[in-house]
N, C-alpha and C positions, 0 to 999 in steps of 0.2 A: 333356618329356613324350613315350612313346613312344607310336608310332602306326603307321598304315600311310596310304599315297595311295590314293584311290578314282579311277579317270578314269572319267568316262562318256560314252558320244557318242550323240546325239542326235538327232533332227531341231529344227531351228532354232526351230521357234515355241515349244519348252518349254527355252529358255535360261533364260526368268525364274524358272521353276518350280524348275530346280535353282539359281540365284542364292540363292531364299528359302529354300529348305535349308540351303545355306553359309551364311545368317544363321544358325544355333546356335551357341552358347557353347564348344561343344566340336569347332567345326569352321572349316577356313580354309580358301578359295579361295586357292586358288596363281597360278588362271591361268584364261583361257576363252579360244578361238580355234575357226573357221569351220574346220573341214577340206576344205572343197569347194564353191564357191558351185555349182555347177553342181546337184550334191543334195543343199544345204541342211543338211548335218550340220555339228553345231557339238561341240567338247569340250570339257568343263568339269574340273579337276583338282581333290581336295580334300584336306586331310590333316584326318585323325582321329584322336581317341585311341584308342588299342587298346579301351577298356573300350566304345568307340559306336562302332562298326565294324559289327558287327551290327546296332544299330539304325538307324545312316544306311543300310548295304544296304536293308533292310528299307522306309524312308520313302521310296527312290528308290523301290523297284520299286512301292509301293504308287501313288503320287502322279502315276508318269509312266502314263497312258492304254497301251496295248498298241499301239496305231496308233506310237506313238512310235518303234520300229525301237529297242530302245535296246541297248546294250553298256558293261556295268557291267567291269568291270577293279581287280583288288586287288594291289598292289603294295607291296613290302617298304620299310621304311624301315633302311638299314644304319646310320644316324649320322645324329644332329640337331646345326647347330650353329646358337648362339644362337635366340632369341625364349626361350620357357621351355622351354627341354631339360633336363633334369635326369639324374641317373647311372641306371645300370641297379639298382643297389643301393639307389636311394631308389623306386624305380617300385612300386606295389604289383601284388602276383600275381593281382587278381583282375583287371589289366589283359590280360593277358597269354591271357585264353579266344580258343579261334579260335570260328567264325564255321562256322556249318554249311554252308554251301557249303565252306569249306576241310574241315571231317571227310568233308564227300561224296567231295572232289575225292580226298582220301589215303588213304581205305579202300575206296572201290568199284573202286581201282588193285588189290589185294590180293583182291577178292573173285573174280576171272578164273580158271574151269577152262583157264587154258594149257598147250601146252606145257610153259614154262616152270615153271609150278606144280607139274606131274606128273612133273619131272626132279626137282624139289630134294628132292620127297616121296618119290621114289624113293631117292635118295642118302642121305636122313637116314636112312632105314629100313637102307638097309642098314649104315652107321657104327652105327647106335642097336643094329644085331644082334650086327653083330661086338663091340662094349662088352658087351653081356649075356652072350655066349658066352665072352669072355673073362672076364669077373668086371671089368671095366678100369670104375669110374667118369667116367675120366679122357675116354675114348672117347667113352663114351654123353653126358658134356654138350656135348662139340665138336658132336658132331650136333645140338643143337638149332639152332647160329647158321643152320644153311643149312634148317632145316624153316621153312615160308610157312605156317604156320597160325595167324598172328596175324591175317590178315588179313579169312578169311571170319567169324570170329567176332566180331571187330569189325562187319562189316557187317551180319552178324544182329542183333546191338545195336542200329546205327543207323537199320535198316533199318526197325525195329518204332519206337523213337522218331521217326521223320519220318512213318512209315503208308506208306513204300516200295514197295509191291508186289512189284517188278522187285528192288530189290535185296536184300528177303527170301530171294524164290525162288533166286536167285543165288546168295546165301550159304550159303543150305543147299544147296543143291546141290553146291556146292564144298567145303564141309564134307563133307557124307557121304561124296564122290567121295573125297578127300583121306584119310578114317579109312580108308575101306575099300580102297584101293590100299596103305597103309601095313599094312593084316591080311592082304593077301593074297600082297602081296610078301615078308613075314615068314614065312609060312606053308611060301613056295617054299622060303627060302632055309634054315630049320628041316630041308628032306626033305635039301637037301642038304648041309647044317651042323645036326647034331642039336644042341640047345640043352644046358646041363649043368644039371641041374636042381637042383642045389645052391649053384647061383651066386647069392651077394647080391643080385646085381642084378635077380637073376632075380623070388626071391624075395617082395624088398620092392614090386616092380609089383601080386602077386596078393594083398596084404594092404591092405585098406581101413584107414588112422589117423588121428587127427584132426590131425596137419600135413599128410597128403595135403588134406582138407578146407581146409583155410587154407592153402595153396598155392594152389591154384589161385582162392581165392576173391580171394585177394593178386594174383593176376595178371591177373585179369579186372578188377580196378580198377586195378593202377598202368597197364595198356594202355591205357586210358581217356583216366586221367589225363593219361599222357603229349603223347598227341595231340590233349586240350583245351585243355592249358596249353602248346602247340607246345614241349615236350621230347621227345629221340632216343627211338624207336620201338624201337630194337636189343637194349638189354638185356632190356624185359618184352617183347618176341617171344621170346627162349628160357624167359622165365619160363611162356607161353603152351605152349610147345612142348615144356618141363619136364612139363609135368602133363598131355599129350594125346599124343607121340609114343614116349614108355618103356611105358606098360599097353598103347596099338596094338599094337607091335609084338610085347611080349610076348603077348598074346592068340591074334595070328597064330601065335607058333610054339607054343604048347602046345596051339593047336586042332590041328596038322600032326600033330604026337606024339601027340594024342589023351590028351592031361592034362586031362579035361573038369573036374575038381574045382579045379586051380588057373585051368583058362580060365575060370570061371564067376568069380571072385575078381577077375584079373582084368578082365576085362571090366566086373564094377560098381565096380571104381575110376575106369574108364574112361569111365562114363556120368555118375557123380558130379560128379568133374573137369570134364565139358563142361558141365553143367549150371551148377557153381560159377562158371566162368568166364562163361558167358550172363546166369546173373543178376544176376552183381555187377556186369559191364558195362551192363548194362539199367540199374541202380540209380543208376549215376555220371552216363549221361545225363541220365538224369532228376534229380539232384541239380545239376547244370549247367545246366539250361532248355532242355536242346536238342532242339525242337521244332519242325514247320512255322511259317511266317509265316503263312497264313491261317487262319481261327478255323474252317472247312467241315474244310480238314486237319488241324487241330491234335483237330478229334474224333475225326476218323477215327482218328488216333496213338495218341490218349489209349485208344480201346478195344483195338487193339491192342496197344500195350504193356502193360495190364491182363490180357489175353489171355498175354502171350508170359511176363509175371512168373508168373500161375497157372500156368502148364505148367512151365515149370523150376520152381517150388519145390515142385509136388506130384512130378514125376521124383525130385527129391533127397530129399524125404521117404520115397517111397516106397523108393529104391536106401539112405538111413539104417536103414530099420525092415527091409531083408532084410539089412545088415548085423549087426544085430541078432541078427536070427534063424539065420543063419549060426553067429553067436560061442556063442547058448546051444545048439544044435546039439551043435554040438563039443562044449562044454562040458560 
């Protein structure tokens, strides 16, 4: 069976408390030992099965009082051998969810206006340009592996399913910050590389379809996906950066040249897109249970996530019904 080690340390009078925990069916005491007679902290080791991971966290923090000083610790198991370990191929995949602290601890990494953030969105923009100006497809996907725009969209998702405040604000802000460094670095780089405005690549940014629409709705769930079911991050972050860093930057440079009938185009691919990827992300949490542990927070969540679904699905209805109205336009 796989699993993970929980350690937790203590103060010494609530040893028994976590003893009686380790009584569950699905959990083993490995070990207990006094770290320091002097101030009384004790630690106790447990292994868990992946699928109760979440909810032993959960009945520690509930159970031990707050005076308790405590430090919970989640550790990797590489290889079980003997008791009942079984193959990875027999394991079932619903063991395998992480544990919202772990989605905290690997997206709120991702949500940071750094430096660092604002160099790689600089650089994708500009690979993603020189691909458009060339016509090179080839070009414009390389650019997504180093665009970090998986990360605050993520956090906007998890941020509304926990009732996050701090890393709401966070995410969008580093989102916005993020879109709009990538429109305006485009825009420079357009005055001084005029864009070719017959280039495919060009093009197919300013044209709303309905595989742009399931692209991006595709990618705002396998991102999810990935980092519930602790699978690599790498490929759906360019599937993320596929369907928000090509319309960016095309935006930026047909605002520069003043192509306001294709910047309008698109720019609501571009809102679409993030809309699609929010809400499908929102939907996987929420299909996953990932929630606060207390029932005060888990309402607070519940109205904001209700909140943050109403807003993206009426943005995408709204950005569907002027696409719409665009095509009879034309038409």
């Amino acid at each position: 069976m796989s699993g993970k080690i929980i350690e937790v340390t203590c103060k010494s009078g609530h040893l028994d408390t976590l003893l009686s925990i380790g009584s569950a069916e699905y959990l083993t005491v490995l070990g207990s030992s006094q770290m320091d007679a002097v101030s009384g902290r004790v630690s106790v080791r447990l292994f868990v099965e992946d699928k109760s991971v979440q909810k032993t966290i959960d009945q520690i923090r509930s159970t031990l009082p707050s005076e308790a000083d405590s430090l919970i610790l989640v550790l990797p198991v590489d290889a079980q051998i003997g008791g009942n370990a079984r193959s990875t191929e027999e394991a079932d995949i619903d063991e395998a969810i992480a544990t919202r602290e772990e989605l905290f601890a690997n997206i709120s990494r991702g949500t940071k206006a750094d430096f660092n953030f604002f160099l790689l969105t600089v650089l994708a923009t500009i690979v993603t340009s020189i691909g458009i100006a060339e016509d090179n497809v080839a070009v414009v996907i390389s650019a997504m592996v180093i665009a970090p725009l998986l990360g605050p969209n993520l956090g906007l998702a998890l941020g509304t399913a926990l009732g996050d405040r701090k890393l709401i604000t966070t995410a969008l802000f580093t989102n916005a910050a993020g879109l709009t460094v990538t429109v305006l670095f485009a825009a420079l780089i357009a005055l001084i590389w005029p864009p070719n405005l017959n280039s495919n690549e060009l093009l197919t940014r300013t044209i709303v379809q309905p595989g742009s629409i399931v692209l991006a709705l595709a990618a705002g769930v396998a991102a999810v996906q990935s980092l519930v079911t602790r699978l690599a991050s790498l490929l759906v972050g360019v599937m993320v950066a596929v369907a928000l860093i090509p319309p960016a930057t095309v935006l930026g440079m047909l605002i520069s040249v003043q192509q306001w009938d294709m910047a309008a185009g698109a720019g609501l691919l571009l809102a679409i897109n993030v809309a699609c990827v929010n809400l499908s992300a929102q939907l996987v949490f929420i299909l996953h249970g990932i929630r606060p542990r207390t029932w005060i927070a888990r309402r607070v969540a519940q109205q904001s996530t209700w909140i943050n679904l109403l807003a993206w699905a009426i943005l995408l209805g709204i950005c569907i019904l002027m696409v719409s109205w665009f095509s009879s336009e034309i038409l």
